[in-house]
C-alpha positions in Angstrom: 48.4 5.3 -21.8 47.5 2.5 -24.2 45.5 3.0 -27.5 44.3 0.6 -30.2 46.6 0.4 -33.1 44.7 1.7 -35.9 43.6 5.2 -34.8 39.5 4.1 -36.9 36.7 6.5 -36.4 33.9 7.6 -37.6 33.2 11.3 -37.7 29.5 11.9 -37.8 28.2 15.8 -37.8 27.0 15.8 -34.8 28.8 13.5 -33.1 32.6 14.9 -32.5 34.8 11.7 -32.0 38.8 11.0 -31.7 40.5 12.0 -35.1 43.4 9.9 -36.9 46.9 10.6 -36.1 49.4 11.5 -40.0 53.1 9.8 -38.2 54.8 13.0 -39.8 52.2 15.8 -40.8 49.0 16.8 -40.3 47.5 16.8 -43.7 44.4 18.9 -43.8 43.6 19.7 -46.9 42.5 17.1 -49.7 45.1 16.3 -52.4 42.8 14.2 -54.3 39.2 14.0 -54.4 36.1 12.7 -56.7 32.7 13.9 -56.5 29.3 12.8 -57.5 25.7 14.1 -57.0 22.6 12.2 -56.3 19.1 13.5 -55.2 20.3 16.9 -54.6 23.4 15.8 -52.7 27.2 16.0 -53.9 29.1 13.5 -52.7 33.3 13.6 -52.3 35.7 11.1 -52.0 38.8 12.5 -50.8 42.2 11.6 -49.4 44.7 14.0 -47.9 48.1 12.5 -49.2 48.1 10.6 -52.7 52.0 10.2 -52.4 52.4 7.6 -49.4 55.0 6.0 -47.7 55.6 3.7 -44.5 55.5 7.2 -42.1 52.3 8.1 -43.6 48.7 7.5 -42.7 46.5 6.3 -45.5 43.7 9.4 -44.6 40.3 9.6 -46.3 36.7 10.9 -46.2 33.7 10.9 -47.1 31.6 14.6 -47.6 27.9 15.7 -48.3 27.1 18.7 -49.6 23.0 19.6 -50.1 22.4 21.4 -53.3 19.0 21.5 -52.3 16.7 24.0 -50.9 15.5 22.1 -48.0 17.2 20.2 -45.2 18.5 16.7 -45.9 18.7 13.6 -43.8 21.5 11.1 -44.4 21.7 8.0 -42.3 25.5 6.3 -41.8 26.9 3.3 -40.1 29.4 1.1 -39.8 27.8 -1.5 -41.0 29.0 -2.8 -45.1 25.2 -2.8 -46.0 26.3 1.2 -46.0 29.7 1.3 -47.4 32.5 -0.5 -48.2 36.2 0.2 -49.3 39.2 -1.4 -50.8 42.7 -0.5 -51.5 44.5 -3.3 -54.2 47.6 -3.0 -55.9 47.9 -2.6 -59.8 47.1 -6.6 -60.0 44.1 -6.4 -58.6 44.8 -7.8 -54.8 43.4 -6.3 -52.3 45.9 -5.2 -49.7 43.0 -3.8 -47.4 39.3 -3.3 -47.1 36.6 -2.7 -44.4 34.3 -2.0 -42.4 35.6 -4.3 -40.3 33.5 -3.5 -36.7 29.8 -4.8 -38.5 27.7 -2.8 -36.2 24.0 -2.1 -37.5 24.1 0.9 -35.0 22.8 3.4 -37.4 22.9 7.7 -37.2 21.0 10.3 -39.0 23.1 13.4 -40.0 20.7 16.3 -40.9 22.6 19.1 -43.6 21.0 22.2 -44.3 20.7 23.7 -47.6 23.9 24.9 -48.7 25.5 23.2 -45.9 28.3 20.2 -46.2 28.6 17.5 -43.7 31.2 14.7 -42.5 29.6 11.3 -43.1 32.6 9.0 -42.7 36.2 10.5 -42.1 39.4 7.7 -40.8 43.0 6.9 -41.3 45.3 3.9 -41.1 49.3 3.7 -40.5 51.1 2.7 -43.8 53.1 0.0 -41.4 50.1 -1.5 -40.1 48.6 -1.8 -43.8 51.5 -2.7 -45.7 54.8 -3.7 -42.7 58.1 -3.3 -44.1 58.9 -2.7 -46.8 56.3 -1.1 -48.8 56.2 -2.6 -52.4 56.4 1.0 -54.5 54.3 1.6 -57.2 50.6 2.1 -57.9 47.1 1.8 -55.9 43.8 1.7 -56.5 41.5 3.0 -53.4 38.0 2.5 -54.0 34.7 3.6 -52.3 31.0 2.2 -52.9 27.7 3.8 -51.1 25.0 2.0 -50.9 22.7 4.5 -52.6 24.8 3.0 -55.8 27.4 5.6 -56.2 31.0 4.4 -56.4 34.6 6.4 -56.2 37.8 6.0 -57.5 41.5 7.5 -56.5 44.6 6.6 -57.7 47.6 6.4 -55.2 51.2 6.4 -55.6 52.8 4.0 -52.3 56.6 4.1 -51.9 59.1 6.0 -50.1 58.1 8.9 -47.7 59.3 12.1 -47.5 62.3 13.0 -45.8 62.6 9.0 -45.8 66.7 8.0 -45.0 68.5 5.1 -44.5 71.5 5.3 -42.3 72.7 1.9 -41.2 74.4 4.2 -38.3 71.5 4.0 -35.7 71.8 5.9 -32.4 73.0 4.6 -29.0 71.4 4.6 -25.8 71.8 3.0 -22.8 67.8 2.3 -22.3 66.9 2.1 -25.5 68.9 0.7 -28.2 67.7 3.1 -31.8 68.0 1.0 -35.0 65.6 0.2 -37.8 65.1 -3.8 -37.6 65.1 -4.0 -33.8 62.4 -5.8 -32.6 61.2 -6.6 -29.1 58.1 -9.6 -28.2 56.3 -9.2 -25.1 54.0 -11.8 -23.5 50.3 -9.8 -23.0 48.5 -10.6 -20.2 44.5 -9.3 -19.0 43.4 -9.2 -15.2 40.0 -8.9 -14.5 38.6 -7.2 -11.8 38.6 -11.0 -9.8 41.8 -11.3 -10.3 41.8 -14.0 -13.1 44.9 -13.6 -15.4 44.6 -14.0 -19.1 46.7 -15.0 -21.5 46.5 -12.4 -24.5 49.2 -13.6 -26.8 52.0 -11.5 -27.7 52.5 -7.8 -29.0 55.6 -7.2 -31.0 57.3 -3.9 -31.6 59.8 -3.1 -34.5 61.7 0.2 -35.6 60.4 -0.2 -39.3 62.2 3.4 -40.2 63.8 6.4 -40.1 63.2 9.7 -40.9 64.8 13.6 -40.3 62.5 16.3 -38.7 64.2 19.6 -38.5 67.7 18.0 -38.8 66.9 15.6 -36.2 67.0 11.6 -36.8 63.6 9.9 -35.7 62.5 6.3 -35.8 59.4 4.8 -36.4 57.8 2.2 -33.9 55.1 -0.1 -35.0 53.0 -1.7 -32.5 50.8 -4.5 -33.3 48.8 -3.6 -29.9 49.7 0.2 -30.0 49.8 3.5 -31.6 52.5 4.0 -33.9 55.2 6.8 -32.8 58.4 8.3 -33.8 60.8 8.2 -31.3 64.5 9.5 -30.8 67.5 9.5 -28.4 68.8 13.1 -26.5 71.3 14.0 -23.8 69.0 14.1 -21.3 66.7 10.9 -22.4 63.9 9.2 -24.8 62.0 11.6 -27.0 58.5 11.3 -28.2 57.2 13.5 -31.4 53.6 14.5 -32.3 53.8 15.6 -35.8 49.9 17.7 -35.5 51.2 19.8 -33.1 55.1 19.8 -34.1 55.7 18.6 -30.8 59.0 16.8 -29.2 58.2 15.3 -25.6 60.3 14.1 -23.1 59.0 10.5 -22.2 62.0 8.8 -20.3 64.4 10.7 -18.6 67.6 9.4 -18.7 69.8 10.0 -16.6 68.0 9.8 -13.8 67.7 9.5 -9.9 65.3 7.8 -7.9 62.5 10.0 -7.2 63.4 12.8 -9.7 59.8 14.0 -11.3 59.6 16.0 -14.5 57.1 17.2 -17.1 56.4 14.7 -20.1 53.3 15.2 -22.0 51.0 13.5 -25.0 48.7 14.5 -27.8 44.8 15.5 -26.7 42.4 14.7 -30.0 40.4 16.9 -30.1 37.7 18.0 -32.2 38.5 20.9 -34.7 42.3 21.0 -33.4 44.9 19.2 -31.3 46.6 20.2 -28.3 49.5 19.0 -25.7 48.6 18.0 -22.3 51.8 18.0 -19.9 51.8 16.0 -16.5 54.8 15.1 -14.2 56.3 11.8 -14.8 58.6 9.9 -11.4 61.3 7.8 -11.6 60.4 5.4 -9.0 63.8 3.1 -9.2 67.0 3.0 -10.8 68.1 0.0 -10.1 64.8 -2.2 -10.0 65.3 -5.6 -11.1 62.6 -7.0 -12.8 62.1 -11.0 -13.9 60.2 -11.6 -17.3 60.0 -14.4 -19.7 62.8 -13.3 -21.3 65.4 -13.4 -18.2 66.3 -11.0 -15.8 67.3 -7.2 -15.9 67.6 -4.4 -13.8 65.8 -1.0 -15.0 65.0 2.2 -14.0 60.9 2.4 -13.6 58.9 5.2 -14.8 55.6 6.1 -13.1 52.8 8.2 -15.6 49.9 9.1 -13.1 46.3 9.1 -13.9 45.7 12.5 -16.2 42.0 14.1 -16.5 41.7 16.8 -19.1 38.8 18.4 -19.0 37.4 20.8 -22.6 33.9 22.4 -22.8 32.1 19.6 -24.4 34.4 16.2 -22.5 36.9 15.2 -20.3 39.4 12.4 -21.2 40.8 10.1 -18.8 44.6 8.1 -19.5 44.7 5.6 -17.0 48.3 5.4 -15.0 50.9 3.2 -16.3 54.7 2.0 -15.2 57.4 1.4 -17.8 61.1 -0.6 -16.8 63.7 0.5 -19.0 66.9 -1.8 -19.2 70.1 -1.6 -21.2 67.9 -3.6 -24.2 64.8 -1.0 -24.0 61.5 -1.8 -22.8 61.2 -4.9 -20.4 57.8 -4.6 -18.6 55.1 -2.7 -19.1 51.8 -2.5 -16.4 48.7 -0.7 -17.3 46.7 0.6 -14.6 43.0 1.3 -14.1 41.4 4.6 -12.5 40.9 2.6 -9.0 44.9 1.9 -9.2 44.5 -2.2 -10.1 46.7 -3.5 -12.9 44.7 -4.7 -16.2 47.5 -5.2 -18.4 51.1 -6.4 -18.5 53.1 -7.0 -20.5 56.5 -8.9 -20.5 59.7 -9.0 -22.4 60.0 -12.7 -24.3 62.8 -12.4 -26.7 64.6 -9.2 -28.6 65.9 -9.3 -32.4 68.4 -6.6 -32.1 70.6 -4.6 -35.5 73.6 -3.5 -33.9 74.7 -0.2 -33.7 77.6 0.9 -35.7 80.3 2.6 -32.9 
C-alpha cells in the first residue's frame, strides 16, 4: 500500500485524477484567492488554508472561468514553459517552487460560456516542505501563467490548529508513540529477474502531535511515503483519514496467529472520498526477522491485494507484509499483483525519545 510522498496532481476538466490529502481537514472551500481576466477569461488563484502549520497541506489551484459567449480552449501542462510557482519567506528565499516533473505532454481543456474549469489543482505536506520545526511568520506564494498574468497570496506558517506539545508520549509495545522518534530503513528494488537494487534509505520521524476529538494523534513523515497520523488503543495501532473523519484499525495488537480483522484506507476519488475495508491476518506472533539493524522477533501483518471498482475506474493496492517488534516497524515487503516482492525495506538504526512512565 505504498504511495509517493507528495500527494502532486494535476486536475484537468476532463481528466479526473487522485486528489491531495489536508493531514487534519479537508479544506474545500478557498480562504484566499486572486483573480484576473484576460481575453474573456477570469482567472483565480486560490488556496484553501492561509493559516498553515506542520499538520497542514499547503493546497492551491488554479480556475478558469469564460466570460465569453462562445466556448474557450485552454491548453495546460506540466511543463514551466506553462507555469511556475514559488513559495519564499519574508527575505526573499525561496523555500519551494515547481513544476518539478518537465513533461511537454500538453492537454486542451474546452469551458463553455459561463462555465469554470480546473486547470491546475495540488497540495503538498507542510513537513515535507518545511521538516521540523516550521520557522513561524510570513510567506509569499506566487503564481505566473505564461499568457503573462501573475498572482500573489500572502500566508501566515506557524503552529497548527489543535497543535500540543506533551513531552508525555504514549506507550506501546509495537510501536513506541513520541514526537522525535525516528526509524532508518535500508530500501531495496527487485525487478522482475530477480536483480536486487540498492535504493538508499527512507527515514520516518513523529514530527508532531495533535488532539482530534479528545484523542492524542501523531504525525509520521515519510521521506518515501504518505504522511499519516497515527495513535495507540487497547486493542492496537490506529490510522486516521481526516476527509472522511475516519479512525482505522491497522495493526492489531494483541493478537494471535491467524486472527483476521477488518482494517481499511482512504479511496481518492473524484468529487468525494470514501473508505474501503478489507481483512487484514496476522500471520505470526513470534516471527523473528534479521535486518541491518539486528535481530527482533515480531508479529507479521498480511494486507491482501484490494480491487475497488467505481463507475468510471478501478484501483488496485498491491499486497504488502509489515513486522512489528517492541521498537515499531522492522521490515516492510511490498508485493506486486502476481505475488513477487518489489520492495523491502529494512530496519538500519532507530533514534528513540523516551516515554515518560
Amino acid at each position: 500500500m505504498q504511495y509517493n510522498i507528495f500527494i502532486l496532481l494535476l486536475l484537468l476538466a476532463v481528466i479526473g485524477c487522485r486528489k491531495d490529502s489536508n493531514i487534519i481537514g479537508p479544506g474545500t472551500i478557498p480562504t484566499l484567492s486572486n483573480s484576473k481576466a484576460k481575453d474573456g477569461i477570469l482567472y483565480t488563484f486560490a488556496v484553501y488554508k492561509d493559516k498553515l502549520g506542520i499538520f497542514d497541506t499547503l493546497k492551491m489551484s488554479i480556475t478558469a472561468l469564460n466570460q465569453t459567449t462562445a466556448p474557450e480552449t485552454l491548453y495546460v501542462s506540466e511543463s514551466p514553459s506553462f507555469y511556475t510557482w514559488s513559495l519564499t519567506n519574508d527575505s526573499g528565499r525561496t523555500i519551494i517552487s515547481g513544476p518539478w516533473l518537465g513533461n511537454d505532454l500538453i492537454n486542451p481543456v474546452v469551458i463553455n460560456p459561463n462555465q469554470s474549469a480546473v486547470l491546475y489543482s495540488f497540495g503538498y505536506s507542510m513537513a515535507d516542505i518545511f521538516g521540523v520545526p516550521i520557522n513561524a511568520g510570513s510567506y509569499l506564494l506566487k503564481w505566473n501563467l505564461s499568457n503573462g498574468l501573475s498572482f500573489q497570496l500572502n500566508l501566515s506558517c506557524g503552529k497548527s490548529e489543535n497543535e500540543i506539545t506533551d513531552p508525555s508520549g504514549i506507550n506501546s509495545p509495537i510501536y513506541p508513540l513520541k514526537v522525535g522518534n525516528k526509524w532508518t530503513f535500508k530500501d531495496e528494488l527487485i525487478l522482475s529477474d530477480g536483480t536486487v537494487l540498492d535504493n538508499g534509505t527512507v527515514t520516518q520521524t513523529i514530527v508532531g502531535e495533535t488532539m482530534i476529538d479528545g484523542e492524542k494523534w501523531f504525525l509520521l513523515n515519510s521521506t518515501a511515503f504518505v504522511d499519516q497520523l497515527i495513535t495507540t488503543r487497547q486493542d492496537g495501532i490506529y490510522i486516521y483519514y481526516s476527509d472522511i473523519k475516519a479512525a482505522v484499525l491497522k495493526y492489531k495488537y494483541p493478537a494471535y496467529q491467524g486472527e483476521q480483522y477488518v482494517s481499511g484506507y482512504e479511496e481518492f476519488l473524484w468529487d468525494s472520498d470514501t473508505l474501503v475495508t478489507f481483512q487484514m491476518t496476522v500471520d505470526s506472533t513470534n516471527e523473528v526477522v534479521s535486518v541491518p539493524g539486528g535481530q527482533y522477533t515480531c508479529l507479521k501483518y498480511h494486507a491482501p491485494q484490494v480491487l475497488a471498482t467505481y463507475s468510471f475506474k478501478t484501483n488496485e493496492i498491491d499486497p504488502e507484509d509489515m513486522f512489528l517488534s517492541n521498537v515499531g516497524p522492522v521490515k516492510r515487503i511490498f508485493y506486486s499483483s502476481n505475488g513477487k516482492p518489489y520492495n523491502y525495506w529494512e530496519l538500519v538504526s532507530t533514534n528513540f525519545q523516551y516515554v515518560s512512565q
